[in-house]
N, C-alpha and C positions, 0 to 999 in steps of 0.2 A: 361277632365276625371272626373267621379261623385264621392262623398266621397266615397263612396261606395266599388267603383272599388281600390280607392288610398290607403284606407283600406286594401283591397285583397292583394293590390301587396307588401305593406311596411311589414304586415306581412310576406308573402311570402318570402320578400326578409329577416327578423328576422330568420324565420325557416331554412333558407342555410346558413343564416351567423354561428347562433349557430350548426346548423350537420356538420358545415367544423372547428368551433373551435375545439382543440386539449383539451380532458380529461384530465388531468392529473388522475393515478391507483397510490395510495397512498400503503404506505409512498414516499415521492419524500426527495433527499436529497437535505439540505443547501446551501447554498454558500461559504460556507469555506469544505465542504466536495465535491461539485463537482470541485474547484479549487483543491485541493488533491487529486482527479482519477484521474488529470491530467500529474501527475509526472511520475507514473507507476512503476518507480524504482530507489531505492536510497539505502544509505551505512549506517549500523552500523559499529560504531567503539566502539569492546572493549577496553578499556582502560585503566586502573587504577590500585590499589597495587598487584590485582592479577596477572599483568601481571609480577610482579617482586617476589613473593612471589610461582607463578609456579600454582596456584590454579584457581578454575573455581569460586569458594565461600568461600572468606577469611572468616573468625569468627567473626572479629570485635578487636581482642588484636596486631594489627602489630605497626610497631614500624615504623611512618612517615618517617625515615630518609630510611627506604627501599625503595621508591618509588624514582628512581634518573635515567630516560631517560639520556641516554647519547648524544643524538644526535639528541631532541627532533624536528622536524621541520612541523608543522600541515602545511604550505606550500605547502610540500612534500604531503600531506594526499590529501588535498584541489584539490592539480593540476595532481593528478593521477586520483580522485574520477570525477574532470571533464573530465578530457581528456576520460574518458569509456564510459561517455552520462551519467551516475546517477545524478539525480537532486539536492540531498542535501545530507547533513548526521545527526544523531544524536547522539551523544557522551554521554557514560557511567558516566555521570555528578559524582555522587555515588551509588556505586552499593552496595549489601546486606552489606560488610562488614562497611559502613558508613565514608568511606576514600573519603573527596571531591578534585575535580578539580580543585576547587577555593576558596578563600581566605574568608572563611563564618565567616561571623562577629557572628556566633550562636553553633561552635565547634570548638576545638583548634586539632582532627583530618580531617587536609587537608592539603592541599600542606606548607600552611603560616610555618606549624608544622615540616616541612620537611628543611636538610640545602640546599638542592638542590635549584638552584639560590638564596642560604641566605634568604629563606622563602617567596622571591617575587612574587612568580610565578601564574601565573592564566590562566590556558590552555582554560578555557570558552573562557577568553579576546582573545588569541592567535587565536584561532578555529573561533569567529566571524569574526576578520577580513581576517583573511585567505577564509573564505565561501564570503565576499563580494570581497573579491580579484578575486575569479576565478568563481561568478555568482552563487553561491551555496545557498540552503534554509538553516538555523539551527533548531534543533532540540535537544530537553534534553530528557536524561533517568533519572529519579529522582526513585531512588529505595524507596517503600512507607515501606519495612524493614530497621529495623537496627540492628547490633549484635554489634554495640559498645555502643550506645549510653545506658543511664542507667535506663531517664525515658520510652523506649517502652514497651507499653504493656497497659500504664495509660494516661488519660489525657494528661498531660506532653508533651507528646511527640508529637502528633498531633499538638498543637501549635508551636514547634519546627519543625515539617516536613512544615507545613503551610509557616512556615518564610525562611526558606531552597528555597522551591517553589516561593515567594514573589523574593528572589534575582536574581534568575535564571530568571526571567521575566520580571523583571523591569533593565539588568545591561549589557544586550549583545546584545542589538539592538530586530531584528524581528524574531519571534521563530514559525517554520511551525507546530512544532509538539510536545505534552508532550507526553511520554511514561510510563506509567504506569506498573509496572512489578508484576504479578500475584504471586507470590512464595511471602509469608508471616507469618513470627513467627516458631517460631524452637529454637533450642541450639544456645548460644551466648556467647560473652564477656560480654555485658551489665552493662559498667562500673566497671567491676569486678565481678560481682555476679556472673560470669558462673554459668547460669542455663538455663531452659528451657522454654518460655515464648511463650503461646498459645493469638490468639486475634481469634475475633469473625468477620470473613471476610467484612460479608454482611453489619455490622454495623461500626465497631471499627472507619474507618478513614474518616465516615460521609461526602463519599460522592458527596454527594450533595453541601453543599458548597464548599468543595473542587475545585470542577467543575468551583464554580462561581467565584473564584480566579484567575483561567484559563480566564474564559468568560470577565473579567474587566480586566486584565493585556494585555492579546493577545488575542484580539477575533479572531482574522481570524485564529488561530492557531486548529488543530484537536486535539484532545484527544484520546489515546490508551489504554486501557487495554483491559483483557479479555473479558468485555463487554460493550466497549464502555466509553462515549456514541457516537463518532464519528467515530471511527475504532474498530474493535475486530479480538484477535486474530483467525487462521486460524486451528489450533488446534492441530498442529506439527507444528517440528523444523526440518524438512526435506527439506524444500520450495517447497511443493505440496499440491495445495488447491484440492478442491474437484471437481469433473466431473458435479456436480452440483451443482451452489455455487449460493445462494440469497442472494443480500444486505438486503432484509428486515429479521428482525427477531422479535420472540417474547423477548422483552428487558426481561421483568419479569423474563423470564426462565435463565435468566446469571448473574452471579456477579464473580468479580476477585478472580483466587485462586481454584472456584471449581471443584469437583474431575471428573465431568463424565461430561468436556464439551464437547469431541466430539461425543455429543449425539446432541447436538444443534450448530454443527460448520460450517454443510453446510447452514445455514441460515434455516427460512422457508418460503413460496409459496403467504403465508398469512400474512404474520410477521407484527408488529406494529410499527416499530422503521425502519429507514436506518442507519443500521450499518454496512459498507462490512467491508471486511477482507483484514488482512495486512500479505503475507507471510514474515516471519523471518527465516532465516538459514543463517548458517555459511562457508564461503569458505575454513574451514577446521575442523576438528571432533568437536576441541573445539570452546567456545566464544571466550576467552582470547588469549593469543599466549602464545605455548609450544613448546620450540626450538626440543624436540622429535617429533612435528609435521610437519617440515616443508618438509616431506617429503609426507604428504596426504594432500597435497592442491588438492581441488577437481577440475575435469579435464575441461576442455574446453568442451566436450563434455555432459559430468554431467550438468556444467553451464547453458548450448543450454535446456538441456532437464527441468530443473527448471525455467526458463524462460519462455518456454511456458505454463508451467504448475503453473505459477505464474498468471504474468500478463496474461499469453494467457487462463486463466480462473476466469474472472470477479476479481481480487486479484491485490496489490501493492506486489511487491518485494520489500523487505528489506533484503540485503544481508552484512554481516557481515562479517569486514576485523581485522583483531586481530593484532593491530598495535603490534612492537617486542619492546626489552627493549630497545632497542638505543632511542626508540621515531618515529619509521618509518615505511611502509607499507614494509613487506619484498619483496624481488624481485621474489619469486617464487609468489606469491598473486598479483602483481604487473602485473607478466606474461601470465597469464591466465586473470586474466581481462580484459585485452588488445587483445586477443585472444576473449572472448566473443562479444566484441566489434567491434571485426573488422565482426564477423559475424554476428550480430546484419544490422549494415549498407550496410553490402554485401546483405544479406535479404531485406532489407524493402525499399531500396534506390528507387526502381523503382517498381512502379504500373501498372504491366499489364492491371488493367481495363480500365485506362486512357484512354481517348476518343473511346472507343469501344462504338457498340449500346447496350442501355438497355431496360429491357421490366420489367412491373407488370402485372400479371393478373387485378387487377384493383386497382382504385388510388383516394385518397381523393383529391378535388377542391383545387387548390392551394400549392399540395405539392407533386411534382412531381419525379416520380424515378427517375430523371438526378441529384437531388441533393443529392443524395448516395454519386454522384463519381466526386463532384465537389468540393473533397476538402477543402471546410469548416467546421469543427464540430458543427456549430450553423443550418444549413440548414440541413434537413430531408425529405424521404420518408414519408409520411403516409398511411395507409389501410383505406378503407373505415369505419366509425362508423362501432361498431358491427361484424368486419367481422374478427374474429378469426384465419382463414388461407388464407396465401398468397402465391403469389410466387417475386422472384425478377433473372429476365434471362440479364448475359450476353452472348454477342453474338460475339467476337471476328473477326476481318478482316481477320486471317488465323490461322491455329491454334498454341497455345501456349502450350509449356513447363513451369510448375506448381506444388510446392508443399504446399504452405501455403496461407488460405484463412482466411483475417482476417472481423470480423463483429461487430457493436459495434449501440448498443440500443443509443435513446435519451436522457440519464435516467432522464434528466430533468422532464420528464414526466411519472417517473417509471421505474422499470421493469417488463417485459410484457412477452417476449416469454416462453414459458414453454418445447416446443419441433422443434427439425428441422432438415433437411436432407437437405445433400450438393450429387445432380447428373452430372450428366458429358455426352457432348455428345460429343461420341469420332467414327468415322467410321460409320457414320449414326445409332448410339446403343445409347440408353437411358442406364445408370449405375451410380447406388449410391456408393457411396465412403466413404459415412460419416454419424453418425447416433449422433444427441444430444442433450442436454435439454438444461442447462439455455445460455443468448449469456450477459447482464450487460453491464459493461460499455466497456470494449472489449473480445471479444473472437480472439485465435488464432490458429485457426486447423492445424494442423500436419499433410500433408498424404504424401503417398507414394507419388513418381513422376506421374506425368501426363500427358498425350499430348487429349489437346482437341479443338474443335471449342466454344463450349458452355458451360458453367459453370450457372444451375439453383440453386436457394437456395430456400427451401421450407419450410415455416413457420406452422407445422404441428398443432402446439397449443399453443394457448396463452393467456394470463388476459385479455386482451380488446385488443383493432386493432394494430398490431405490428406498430410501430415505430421506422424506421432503419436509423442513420447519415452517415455512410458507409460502404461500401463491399470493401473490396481490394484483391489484386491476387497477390501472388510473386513466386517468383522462387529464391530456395535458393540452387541450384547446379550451377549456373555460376559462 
């Protein structure tokens, strides 16, 4: 062969190798943020004076000896939170009223202050080994208010929250998650001053180093607040994210605290930053537990519908279980979870599309639509470069009963789809069923029952060439 030709062909064969590489459509998120879409759903636990004190937001003036769990057992918390599939939990470390969990060598209000176990006690300690006891990730709420403490508001005080942060990260092993809680400055104890003390959101708690405290204590750990920089809130406390939810956002546009962020909660299209969202709600009206409540524990069915509407829209569930004063997950919270659970598993156990035939209208070199439905989340479909709409057809050996079609992006390499339609051939009839925008890291359609041969999904528009890890099919009436 002449230089010439050898030339031709090495090129040639440079130009398919880079038209069959995969683009990444930026922002793409980390590796401590796609290891956290992996959870899907886990458990707040409110915990602390409020629960004994009857309030949702102590002041900061209680009197440590209140706080006294009768029958304290995070055992109990640990092996109910696993036995439901939740992955981990995050505990109300200290929340606004500045009452800690654990024995902080930096305030004399926390438990050490308490005669309950003769000042021993350290629930952080307790809650770690209980989460490696039954497989669980930890996670802290570190409230960045305080209404006891004297110097908020100044200087002071940040290097105080700083060192607060420092313990909790250096004392309880491996922490998947800091949470960050947006509500800051208002009427307080503050050492006694009772008064009223304003901070300046954007700036006051600086941070940016903050962050890096995180980043060198626990790296693989995500960070929460309202905007980030790893998760942000969802933008209610209902556990219903948006019908159209982008992990990317403009970060610029959010900082914790302000007033009209559900102007910017479904993400945007274009965004700069991968920051998804994390829904938060409570399994009954309040955070805390109020023995007047044990009567509105939300239903099994309420649960089903927050679920989809969580995780089954690009979102992490964070559902919140308001341990009672004994120390324990009450039995009515207990009983409904377990009821979510069992439908959870009745649902998803089994994949109709399993070994059925598949079809693309067309398909990028080397990455073939059999790897949809084979199971692995590292293998992928891909669409040709450039080619904005696809389709992906299953074809079923006879036909199935179906109501939930779950679909879930690369996102390793972005997110891409922008619109899509789920049709059905049922009785030799083409019929759409389903109409909608973003799919992230999973979506989870909800329809009606269905009886069909073929189930098509059509990727009507998107950022660059859709990129699908898998399609699945269930049936949640058997």
């Amino acid at each position: 062969m002449k230089i010439k030709d050898l030339l031709i062909f090495f090129c040639l064969l440079f130009i398919s190798c880079y038209d069959n590489k995969i683009e990444k459509v930026h922002p793409v998120p980390t590796k401590r943020q796609l290891e956290w879409q992996k959870l899907d759903y886990y458990a707040f636990i409110h915990f602390n004076m409020n629960t004994f004190t009857n309030k949702e937001w102590g002041y900061g003036d209680e009197n440590p000896d209140q706080f006294n769990p009768t029958q304290l057992n995070t055992d109990q918390w640990a092996k109910i939170i696993s036995e439901v599939g939740m992955k981990g939990i995050i505990i109300t470390a200290k929340h606004h009223d500045g009452f800690c969990l654990w024995p902080s060598e930096f305030t004399d209000h926390s438990v050490k202050s308490s005669s309950w176990r003769n000042g021993k006690a350290d629930i952080l300690d307790d809650l770690s080994e209980s989460c490696k006891k039954y497989g669980l990730k930890l996670g802290v709420y570190l409230s960045p208010w305080d209404r006891n403490h004297p110097d908020y508001g100044n200087d002071n005080y940040i290097t105080y929250f700083r060192n607060q942060l420092k313990e909790l990260l250096t004392n309880y092993g491996e922490i998947f998650e800091v949470w960050f809680d947006g509500a800051n400055g208002g009427d307080g104890y503050y050492g006694g001053a009772y008064e009223t003390r304003k901070v300046d959101k954007k700036t006051y708690y600086d941070w940016e180093n903050t962050v890096k405290i995180v980043r060198d204590l626990q790296p693989n750990a995500v960070i929460f607040s309202d905007a980030g920089p790893d998760i942000r809130w969802v933008g209610n406390e209902k556990g219903y994210a948006n019908q159209t939810t982008w992990s990317p956002i403009l970060k610029d546009s959010l900082y914790p605290g302000m007033l009209n962020f559900n102007k910017f909660s479904a993400g945007q299209e274009n965004g700069t930053h991968w920051i998804p969202t994390e829904t938060d709600v409570s399994i009954r009206p309040g955070w805390y537990y109020h023995p007047e409540q044990d009567n509105q524990v939300k239903s099994v069915e309420k649960l089903i519908d927050i679920y989809y509407n969580s995780v089954g829209l690009n979102s992490a569930l964070l559902l919140n279980i308001p341990v009672d004063t004994r120390g324990l997950i009450h039995e009515k919270d207990e009983k409904n979870l377990k009821l979510l659970h069992e439908y959870i598993v009745n649902t998803f156990e089994e994949d109709l599309s399993k070994n059925q035939k598949y079809s693309a209208l067309s398909t990028r070199e080397g990455f073939d639509v059999q790897n949809v439905f084979d199971g692995n989340p590292e293998t992928f479909w891909a669409s040709p470069k450039h080619t904005l709409q696809n389709e992906v057809i299953i074809d079923f050996d006879s036909e199935k009963i179906f109501d939930v079609i779950e679909i879930s992006e690369k996102i390793d390499y972005g997110q891409r789809i922008k619109s899509f339609e789920i049709e059905v051939l049922s009785k030799n009839e083409w019929k759409k069923v389903y109409e909608g925008s973003t799919i992230g890291n999973r979506r989870l359609v909800k329809l009606n029952q269905n009886i069909a041969k073929t189930i098509k999904i059509k990727f009507r528009d998107s950022k660059a060439s859709p990129i699908i890890s898998k399609i699945s099919v269930y049936n949640s009436f058997k």
